[in-house]
N, C-alpha and C positions, 0 to 999 in steps of 0.2 A: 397599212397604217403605222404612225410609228407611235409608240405607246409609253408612258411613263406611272410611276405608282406617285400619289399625292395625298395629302390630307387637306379637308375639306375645312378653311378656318372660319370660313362666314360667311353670309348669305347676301344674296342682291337681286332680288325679285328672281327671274329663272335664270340667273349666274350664280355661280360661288366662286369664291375667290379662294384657292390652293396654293399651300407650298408644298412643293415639288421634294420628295424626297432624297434624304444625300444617299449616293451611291457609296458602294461599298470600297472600302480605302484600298490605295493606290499601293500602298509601301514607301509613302512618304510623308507619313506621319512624324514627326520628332515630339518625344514627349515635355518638351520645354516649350517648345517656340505654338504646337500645335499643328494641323495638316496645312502642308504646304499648298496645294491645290484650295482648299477651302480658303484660305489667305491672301490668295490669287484673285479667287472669284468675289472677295466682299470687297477687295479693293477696285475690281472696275465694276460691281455693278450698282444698279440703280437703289434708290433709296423704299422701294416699294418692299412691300415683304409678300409678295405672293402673284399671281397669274387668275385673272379674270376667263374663267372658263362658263362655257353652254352646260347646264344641271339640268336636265331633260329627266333624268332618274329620280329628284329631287334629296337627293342626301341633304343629311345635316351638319352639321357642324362639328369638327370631330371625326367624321365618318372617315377611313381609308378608301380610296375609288382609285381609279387608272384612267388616264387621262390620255384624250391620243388627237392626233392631227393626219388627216390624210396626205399622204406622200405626195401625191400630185399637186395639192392645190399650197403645201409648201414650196416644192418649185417653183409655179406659178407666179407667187406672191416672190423670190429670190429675183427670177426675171424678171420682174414688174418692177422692182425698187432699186436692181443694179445695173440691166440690162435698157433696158431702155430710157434712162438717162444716160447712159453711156453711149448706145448707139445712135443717140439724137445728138449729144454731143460732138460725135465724129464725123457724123452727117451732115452739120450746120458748119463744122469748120471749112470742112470740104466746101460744101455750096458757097460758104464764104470766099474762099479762096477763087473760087471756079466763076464767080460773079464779077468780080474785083481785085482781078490778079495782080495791078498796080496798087493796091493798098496794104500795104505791110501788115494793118491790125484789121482787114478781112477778114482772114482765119478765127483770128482770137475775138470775133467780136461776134462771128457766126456759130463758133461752137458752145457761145453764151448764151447763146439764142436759144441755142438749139437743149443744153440743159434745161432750161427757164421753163421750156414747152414737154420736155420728159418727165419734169415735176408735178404739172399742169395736170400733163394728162393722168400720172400717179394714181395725183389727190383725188379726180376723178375716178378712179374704181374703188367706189366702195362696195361693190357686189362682190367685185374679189375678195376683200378685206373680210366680210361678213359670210362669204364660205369656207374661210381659212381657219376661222376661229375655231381653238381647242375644245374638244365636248370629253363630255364625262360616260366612259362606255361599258363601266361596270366597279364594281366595289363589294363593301364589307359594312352593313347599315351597324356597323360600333365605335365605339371611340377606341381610338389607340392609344400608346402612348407618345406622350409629346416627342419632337425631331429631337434626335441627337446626332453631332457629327460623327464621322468614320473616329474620330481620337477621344473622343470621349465616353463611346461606344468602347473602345480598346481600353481605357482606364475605367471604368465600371468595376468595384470591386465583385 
């Protein structure tokens, strides 16, 4: 399993939603500009503030818990969303080409296809989807204190 430490910010019937705690700093902290890496991460990510996880335990809100995903069914879910769009891809240009060797846009209209149907099928695992998802596999039934980053952790007088 691979495992993370989080805080539990709110509840959704048998989910909570967690932010993921900031790891501990890199050595590229600057005390002007702020951590480089944390500056990294808010500029590409998403506008949500935390991760919909399985509460089987049921913590509250507040609570610290560790949060984990099974390794395999991470894979899984890697090849399912890179892999077989891509080898339906390379497969459908082929058959293109192999179909219709005098048509120039063969290739490119068979590897088109051939994505279209890697998606298809995707959308179609939601079993997969729904054993991938994050669970809550142990914790500390207290509130902590609120996230602080690695540089502001460092400037705390």
């Amino acid at each position: 399993m691979i495992e993370t430490e989080a805080q539990v910010q709110r509840l959704d019937g048998v989910h909570a939603w967690v932010k993921i705690k900031p790891h501990t700093p890199c050595g590229r902290c600057d005390p002007e500009t702020g951590c480089k890496a944390m500056a990294l991460s808010r500029m590409f990510a998403q506008s949500q503030d935390g991760f919909r996880v399985k509460n089987p335990l049921s913590f509250k809100a507040g609570d610290w818990v560790t949060v984990a995903v099974e390794e395999q069914m991470l894979l899984k879910s890697a090849v399912w969303a890179y892999g077989v769009p891509l080898l339906l891809l390379i497969a459908g240009a082929a058959a293109g080409q192999w179909l219709a060797p005098q048509m120039p846009a063969s290739a490119v209209l068979g590897g088109v296809l051939g994505f279209v149907v890697g998606f298809v099928l995707l959308k179609q695992q939601h079993q997969l989807a729904a054993s991938a998802e994050p669970v809550i596999v142990a914790g500390k039934a207290v509130s902590g204190p609120p996230f602080l980053s690695p540089c502001q952790m460092k400037r705390k007088p």
